[in-house]
N, C-alpha and C positions, 0 to 999 in steps of 0.2 A: 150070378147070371142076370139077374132085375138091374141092378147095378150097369152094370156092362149095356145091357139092352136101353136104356134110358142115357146112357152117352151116347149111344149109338144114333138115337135120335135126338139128339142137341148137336150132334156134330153134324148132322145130315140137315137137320134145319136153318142152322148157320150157311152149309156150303149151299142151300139151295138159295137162299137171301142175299150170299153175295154173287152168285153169276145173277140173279134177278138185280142188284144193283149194277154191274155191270153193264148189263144186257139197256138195263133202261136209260144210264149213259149214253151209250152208244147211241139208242135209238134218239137221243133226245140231241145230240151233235150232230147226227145225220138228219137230222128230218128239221131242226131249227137254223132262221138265215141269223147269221152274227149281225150284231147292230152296225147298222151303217151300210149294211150289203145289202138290203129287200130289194127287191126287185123293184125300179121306175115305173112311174105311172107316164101313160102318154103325156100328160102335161109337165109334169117332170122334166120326163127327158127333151121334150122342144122349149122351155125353159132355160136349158144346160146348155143349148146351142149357141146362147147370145148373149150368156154370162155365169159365174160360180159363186159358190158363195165366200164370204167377206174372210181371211184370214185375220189373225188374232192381230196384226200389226201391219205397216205399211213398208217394211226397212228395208231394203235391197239388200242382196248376199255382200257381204264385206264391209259394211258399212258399222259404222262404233254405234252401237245401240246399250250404251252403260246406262246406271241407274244414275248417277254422276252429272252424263249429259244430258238426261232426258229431264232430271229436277232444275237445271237451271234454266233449260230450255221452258219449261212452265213458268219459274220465275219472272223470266225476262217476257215473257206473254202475255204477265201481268201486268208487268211493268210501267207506270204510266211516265214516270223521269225521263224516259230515254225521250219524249214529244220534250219539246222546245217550249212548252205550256205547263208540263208537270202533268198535266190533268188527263193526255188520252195514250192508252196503252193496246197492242192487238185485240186483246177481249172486247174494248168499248164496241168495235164495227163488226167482232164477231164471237160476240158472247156467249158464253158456256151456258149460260143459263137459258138461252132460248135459240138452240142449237145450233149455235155458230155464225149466227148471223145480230142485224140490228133490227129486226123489221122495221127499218125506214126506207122512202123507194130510192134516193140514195145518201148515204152517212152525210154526217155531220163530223167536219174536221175541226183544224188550229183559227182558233179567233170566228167561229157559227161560218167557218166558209164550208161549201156545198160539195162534196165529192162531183165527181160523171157519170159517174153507173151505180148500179147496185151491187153492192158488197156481197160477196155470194158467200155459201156458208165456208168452215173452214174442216168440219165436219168431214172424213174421208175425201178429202180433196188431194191427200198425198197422192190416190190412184190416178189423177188425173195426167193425160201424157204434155201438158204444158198448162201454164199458171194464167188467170186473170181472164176476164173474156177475150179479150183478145190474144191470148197464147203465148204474150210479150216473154215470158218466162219460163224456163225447162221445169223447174221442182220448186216445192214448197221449200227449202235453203233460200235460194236468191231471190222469193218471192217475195219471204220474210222481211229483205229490207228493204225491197220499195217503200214501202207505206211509210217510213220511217222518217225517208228522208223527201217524201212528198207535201208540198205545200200546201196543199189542199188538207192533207190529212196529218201526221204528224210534224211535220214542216220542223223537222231536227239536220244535222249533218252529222260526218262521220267522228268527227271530232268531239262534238257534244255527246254525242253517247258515250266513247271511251273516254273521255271524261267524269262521264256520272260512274262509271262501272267502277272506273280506277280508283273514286274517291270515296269506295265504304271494302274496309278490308274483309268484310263476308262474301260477293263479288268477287275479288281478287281470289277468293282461297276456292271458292267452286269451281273459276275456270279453271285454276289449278291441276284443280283435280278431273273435270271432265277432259280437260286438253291436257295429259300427261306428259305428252310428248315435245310440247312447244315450248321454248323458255319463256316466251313474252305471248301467253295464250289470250289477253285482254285485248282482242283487235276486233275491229268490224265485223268484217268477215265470217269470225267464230262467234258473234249473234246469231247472223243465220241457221249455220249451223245446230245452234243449242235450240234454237226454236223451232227448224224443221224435225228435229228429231223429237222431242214434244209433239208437235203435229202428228206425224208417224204413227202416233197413239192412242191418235183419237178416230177412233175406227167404232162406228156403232153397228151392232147385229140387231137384225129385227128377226118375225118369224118366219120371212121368205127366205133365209139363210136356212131356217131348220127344214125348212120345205124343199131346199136346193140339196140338203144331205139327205133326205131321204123321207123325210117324215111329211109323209100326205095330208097327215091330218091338221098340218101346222096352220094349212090356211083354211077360212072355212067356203064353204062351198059357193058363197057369193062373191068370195076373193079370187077363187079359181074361175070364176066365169069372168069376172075382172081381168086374170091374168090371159087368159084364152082371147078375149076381146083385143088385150092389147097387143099382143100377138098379131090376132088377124087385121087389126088395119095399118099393121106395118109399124107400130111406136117403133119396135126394137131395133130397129134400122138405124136409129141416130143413136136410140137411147142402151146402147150396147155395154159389157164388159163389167166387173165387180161393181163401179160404181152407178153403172146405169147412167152413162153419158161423162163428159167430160174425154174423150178422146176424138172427135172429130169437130168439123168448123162446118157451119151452113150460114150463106146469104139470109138476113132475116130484117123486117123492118115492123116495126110495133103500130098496132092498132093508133096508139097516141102521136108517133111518128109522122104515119100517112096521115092521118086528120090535119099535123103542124106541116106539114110538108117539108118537115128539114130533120134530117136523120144523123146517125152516129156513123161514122167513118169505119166503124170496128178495127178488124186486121191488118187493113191496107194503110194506118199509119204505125204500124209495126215494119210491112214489107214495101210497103210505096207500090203493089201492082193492084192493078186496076181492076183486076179478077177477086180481089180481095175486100171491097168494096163493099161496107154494110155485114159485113162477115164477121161473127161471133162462135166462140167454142158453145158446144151444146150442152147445156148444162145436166148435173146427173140430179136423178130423181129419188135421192136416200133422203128420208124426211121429209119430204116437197111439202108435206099437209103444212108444215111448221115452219118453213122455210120464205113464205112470204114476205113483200107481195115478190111477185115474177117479174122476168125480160130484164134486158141489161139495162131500161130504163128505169125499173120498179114499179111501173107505171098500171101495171095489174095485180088485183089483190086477192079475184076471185080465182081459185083454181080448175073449178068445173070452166070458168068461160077461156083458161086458157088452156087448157087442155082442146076447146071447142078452135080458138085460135089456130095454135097448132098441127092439129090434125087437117083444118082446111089450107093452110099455106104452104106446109109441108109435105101434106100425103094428099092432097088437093080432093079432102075428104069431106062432105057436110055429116058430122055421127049425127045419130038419133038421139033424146034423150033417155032411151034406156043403155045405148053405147056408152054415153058420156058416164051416165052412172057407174055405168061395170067397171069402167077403167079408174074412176076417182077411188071407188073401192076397193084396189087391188091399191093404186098409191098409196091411199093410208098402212095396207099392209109393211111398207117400206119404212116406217118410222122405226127407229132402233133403241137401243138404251145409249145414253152420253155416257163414259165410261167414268166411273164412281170418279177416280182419280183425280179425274178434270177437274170435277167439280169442285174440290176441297180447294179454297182461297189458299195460297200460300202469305206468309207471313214474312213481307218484304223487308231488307235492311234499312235502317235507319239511315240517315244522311245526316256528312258531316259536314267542317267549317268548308271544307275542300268543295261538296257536291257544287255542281252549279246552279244556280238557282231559278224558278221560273222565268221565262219571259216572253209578256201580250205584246205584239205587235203585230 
């Protein structure tokens, strides 16, 4: 009977411990928000109005995003052979290592001749809904071989490049492989290609990404009043969408400009309308603190005074300097990490008797 009576209470202590596990289950699924659901904070959600945060890549749906294309597209980034010089490759004017850009107010090309503008980063520029300040280009693909075959800057043609590429069989066996499809994959054309889709992937997240999914605490409280400032005098109005600019054109002429009295044509030698005239794509503000100096001249290096710039030409605003603060401090917020990837130097093919060889002129 003592026997029996002492199961009796192990078997009753057991069944009371699992509805009490149960029970506390339950209450712990109903009563806790899953990660990623908490409820918005008002800054939050007027935040979400005027942009999301950063997804892991830039690819469009149906677009060949292989490991294949996307290594040789780095390759060729590197690349400096494809210049008619040997010596400048995409990274030189928008280098990986001081995020995507040169900071100079504008590059240096083939033989110390001078670019026109400044080299904006290359850094999440895929989101961008057309290429270069002046918007001359749809996507980072056909943007890619401007530079290439511009004299200013790499001052190559189409020929020299599929030249260099065709004359090291490592080259030969990558497009191969990235372009499986094509018998003869070594053409111009599929440059762009291999290097936009490398671009595609260089996508930085900073902590306003984890602030945009949920987590309030991502910014700190002087970033939030940053962010709230900028808000209230209207930034988000140009500076809109994943990248925070880069989708719209405004009339704009630089402090250096109006002093020399002779300005940049921008857009309207893209479209030839008259409307167009001094007109620049707005540039986005990922990394801005790093991204110096500013304007399509390069001609500013201070951030706080163009952000002061800015606000008075475009929101025909004079900020205070506790405004100007708030807003510098939510930009730095905007710095992201360079994605590991990028940064690893690839280890380019040798050149043979075939490659062609420098030439200064």
């Amino acid at each position: 009977m003592k026997r029996y009576f002492n199961r009796f209470k192990i078997c009753r202590w057991l069944a009371v411990s699992f509805f009490a596990l149960i029970f506390s289950v339950l209450l712990f699924t109903h009563c806790s928000v899953p990660e990623g659901e908490a409820e918005l904070t008002e800054l939050q959600n007027r935040a979400l109005t005027f942009t999301q945060p950063m997804p892991e890549d830039a690819f469009l749906e149906g677009m060949n995003r292989s490991d294949e294309l996307i290594e040789l597209g780095k390759m060729l980034f590197y690349e400096p052979r494809l210049s008619k010089s040997g010596l400048i490759s995409c990274n030189t004017c928008h280098n990986m290592a001081t995020f995507g850009v040169d900071q100079l107010p504008v590059s240096i090309g083939h033989m110390w001749r001078e670019g026109r503008r400044n080299a904006p980063t290359v850094l999440n520029a895929a989101f961008h809904t057309t290429q270069f300040w002046d918007g001359r280009e749809p996507d980072v693909e056909s943007q890619a071989l401007m530079p290439i075959l511009d004299e200013l800057e790499m001052a190559s043609t189409r020929r020299h490049v599929v030249a260099v590429l065709r004359s090291m069989p490592e080259y030969v066996d990558m497009f191969e492989r990235a372009f499986p499809e094509h018998d003869n994959p070594v053409i111009y054309r599929n440059v762009g290609i291999a290097i936009g889709a490398f671009e595609r992937t260089l996508i930085t997240h900073s902590r306003f990404d984890d602030f945009l999914r949920g987590d309030a605490n991502a910014l700190t409280d002087a970033e939030k009043k940053g962010l709230a400032t900028f808000m209230d005098t209207g930034c988000h109005s140009c500076h809109g969408g994943q990248a925070l600019g880069g989708r719209t054109f405004s009339m704009f002429k630089t402090p250096a400009e109006l002093a020399s009295g002779e300005a940049d044509d921008g857009r309207f030698e893209v479209t030839g309308n008259q409307l167009d005239k001094n007109v620049f794509k707005v540039p986005s503000l990922l990394n801005i603190t790093k991204t110096y100096p500013y304007f399509h001249d390069g001609s500013e290096w201070s951030l706080s005074e163009t952000v002061n710039v800015v606000a008075k030409d475009m929101l025909q605003r004079e900020l205070t300097p506790e405004q100007n603060n708030d807003i510098v401090t939510f930009l730095a917020a905007l710095t992201g990490e360079i994605p590991a990837y990028a940064l690893e130097l690839p280890v380019l093919p040798p050149s043979t008797p075939e490659t062609p060889r420098p030439v200064f002129d």
